[in-house]
N, C-alpha and C positions, 0 to 999 in steps of 0.2 A: 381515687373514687370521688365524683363530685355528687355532693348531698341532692336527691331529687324535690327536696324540702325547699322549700324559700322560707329566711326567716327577713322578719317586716319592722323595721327601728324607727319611731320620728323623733325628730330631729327642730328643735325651734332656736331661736336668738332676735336679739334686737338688732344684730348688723352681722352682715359676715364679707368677706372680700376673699372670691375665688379669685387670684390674678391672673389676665392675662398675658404667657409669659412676652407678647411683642409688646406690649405696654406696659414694662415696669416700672421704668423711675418715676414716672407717674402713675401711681395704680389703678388699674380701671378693673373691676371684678365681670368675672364671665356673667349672663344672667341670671345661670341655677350654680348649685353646684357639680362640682364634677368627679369622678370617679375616685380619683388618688384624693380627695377630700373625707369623700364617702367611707375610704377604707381605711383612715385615718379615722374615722369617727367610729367604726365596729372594732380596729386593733386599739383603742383605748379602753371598752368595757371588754375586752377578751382576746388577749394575744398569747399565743404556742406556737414556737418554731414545727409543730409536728405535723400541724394543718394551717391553711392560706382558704382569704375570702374571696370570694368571684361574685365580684360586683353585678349583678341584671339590669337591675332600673333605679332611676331617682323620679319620684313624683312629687310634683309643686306644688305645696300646698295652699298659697297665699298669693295675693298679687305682688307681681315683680314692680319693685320700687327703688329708684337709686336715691343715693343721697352724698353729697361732697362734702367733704371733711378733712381737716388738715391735722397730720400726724407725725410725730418728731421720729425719724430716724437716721440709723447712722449709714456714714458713706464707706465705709471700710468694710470687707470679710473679717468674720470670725478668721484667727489665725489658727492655720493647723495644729500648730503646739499647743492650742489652749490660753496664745498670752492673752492677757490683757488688751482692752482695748477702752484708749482714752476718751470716753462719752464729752466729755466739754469740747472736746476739739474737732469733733469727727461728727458734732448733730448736727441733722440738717431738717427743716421743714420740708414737707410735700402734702403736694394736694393728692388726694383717694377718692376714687368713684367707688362706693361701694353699695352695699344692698342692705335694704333696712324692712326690719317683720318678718323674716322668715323662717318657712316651714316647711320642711321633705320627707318622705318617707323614702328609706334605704331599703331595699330589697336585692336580697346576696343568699349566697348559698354556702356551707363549707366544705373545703375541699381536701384530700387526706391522701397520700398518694401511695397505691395499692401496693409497692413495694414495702411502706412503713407496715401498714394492715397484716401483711404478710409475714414478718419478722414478729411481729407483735401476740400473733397466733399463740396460744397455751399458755402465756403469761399471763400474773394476777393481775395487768391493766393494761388489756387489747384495746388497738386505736380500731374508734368506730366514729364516722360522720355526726350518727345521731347525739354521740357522748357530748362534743361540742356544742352541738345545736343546742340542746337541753342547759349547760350550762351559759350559754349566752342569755337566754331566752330567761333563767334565772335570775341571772344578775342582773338585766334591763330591770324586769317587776321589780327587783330590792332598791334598783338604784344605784346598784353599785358598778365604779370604773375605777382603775388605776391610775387616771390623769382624767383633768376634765377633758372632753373632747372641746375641740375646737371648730370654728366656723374658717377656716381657712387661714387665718392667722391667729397668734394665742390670746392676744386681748377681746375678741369676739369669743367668747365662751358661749359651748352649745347647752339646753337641757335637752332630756332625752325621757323618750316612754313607752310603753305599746301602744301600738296605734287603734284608735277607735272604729266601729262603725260608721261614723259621723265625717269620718277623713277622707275628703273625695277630691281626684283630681283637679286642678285649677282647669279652665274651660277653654283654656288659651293654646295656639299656636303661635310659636316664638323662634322663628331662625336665626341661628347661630354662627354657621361658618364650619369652621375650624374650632375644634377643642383639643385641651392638652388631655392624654386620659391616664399617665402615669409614668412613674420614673422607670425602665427599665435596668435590670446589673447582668452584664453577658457575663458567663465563666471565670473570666478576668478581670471584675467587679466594676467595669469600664459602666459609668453611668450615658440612659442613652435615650431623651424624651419620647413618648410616646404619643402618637397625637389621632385623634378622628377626625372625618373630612362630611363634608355636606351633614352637619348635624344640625336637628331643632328639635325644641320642645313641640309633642305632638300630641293634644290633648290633654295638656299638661303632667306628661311623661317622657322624659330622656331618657331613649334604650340606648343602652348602653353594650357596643359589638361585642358578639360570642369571642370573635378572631383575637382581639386585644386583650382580652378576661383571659382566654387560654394560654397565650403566650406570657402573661406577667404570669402565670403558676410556675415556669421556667426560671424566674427571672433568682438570680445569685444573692439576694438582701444579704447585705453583713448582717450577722448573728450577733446579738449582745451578748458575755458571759456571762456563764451561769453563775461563776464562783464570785461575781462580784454582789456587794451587799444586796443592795434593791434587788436586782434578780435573784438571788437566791430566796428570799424572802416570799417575793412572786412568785417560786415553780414552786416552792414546799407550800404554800398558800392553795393552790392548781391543784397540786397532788389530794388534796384533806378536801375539796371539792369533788374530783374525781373520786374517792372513794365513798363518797355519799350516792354518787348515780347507780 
């Protein structure tokens, strides 16, 4: 069941770098950001494997400004085992096109799927859209997130708040191209880009396709465990929330 509600997040930083993924060893950031960012920025103030976000719009709130900057990183994958990896021998300088002063409002909805709803029936804590929404919407006001959210990569730290009256679309049309709009996992956890075509900012708002929002509700995320520390810490955390609504 997708919430008919829209809930409304901004989002500020002094720099952020959406990459585009044909430009990476040089990073050049998309103009605004983009969807797999956005939903990176709601599942840090509020994530349950029970319900999934469906991304609507991102609005611009600032003018678009780049700014080039050179940042030390390494040439190597993380190895799947976890080893180590030798930072003196593996940095490298690059130059970043990135974006500097910005400001978006995130507009998403949550989505809960009617099978969960269903099983959830007579039990002391039925899954309802609104239950989330409410708790999002709480913890934006307090402030509270489980990791800072990020501007695209982790050293661009986002702040976050309810959005004002005062918060009005940037005035601009801005074409794009091609945008990345998120990672898909088929059944078989095979990851598999997702991308939109002929996109701009239109009034200083990226809509963002129903088509692509619908099919990532599908998509297979590996699950973190529950029984490891931090997570367990986070559902019993959830649970003493949810018994407040």
């Amino acid at each position: 069941m997708l919430d008919k509600e829209i809930v409304r997040l901004k989002v500020t930083g002094d720099f952020a770098c959406f990459t585009r993924p044909d430009l990476k060893v040089e990073r050049m950031s998309y103009p605004c950001m983009t969807p797999s960012a956005a939903r990176g920025v709601l599942e840090s103030i509020l994530w349950k494997k029970e319900f999934q976000w469906f991304i609507r719009r991102i609005i611009v709130l600032n003018p678009i400004k780049f700014a080039s900057i050179k940042r030390n990183e390494i040439s190597k994958r993380q190895n799947p085992k976890g080893l180590p990896i030798e930072i003196t021998e593996n940095r490298v300088q690059r130059n970043s096109i990135v974006l500097k002063d910005v400001a978006y409002i995130i507009e998403a909805s949550v989505y809960v799927d009617e099978s969960l709803i269903e099983k959830s029936k007579g039990s002391n804590n039925p899954l309802t859209v609104m239950k989330y929404r409410t708790m999002f919407e709480r913890r934006v006001r307090k402030g509270q997130c489980w990791h800072q959210p990020c501007l695209g990569t982790r050293e661009f730290a986002a702040d976050f708040s309810v959005p004002s009256d005062l918060d009005k679309p940037l005035d601009i049309t801005y074409p794009i191209g091609s945008m990345f709009y998120d990672m898909y996992y088929d059944e078989k956890g095979k990851a598999i880009p997702e991308f939109f075509y002929d996109v701009a900012i239109v009034n200083g708002i990226l809509e963002c396709p129903e088509d692509r929002a619908t099919k990532m509700l599908s998509s297979s995320h590996i699950l973190p465990k529950a029984d490891e520390d931090y997570n367990s810490v986070v559902y019993e955390h959830y649970k003493e929330e949810e018994a407040e609504l």
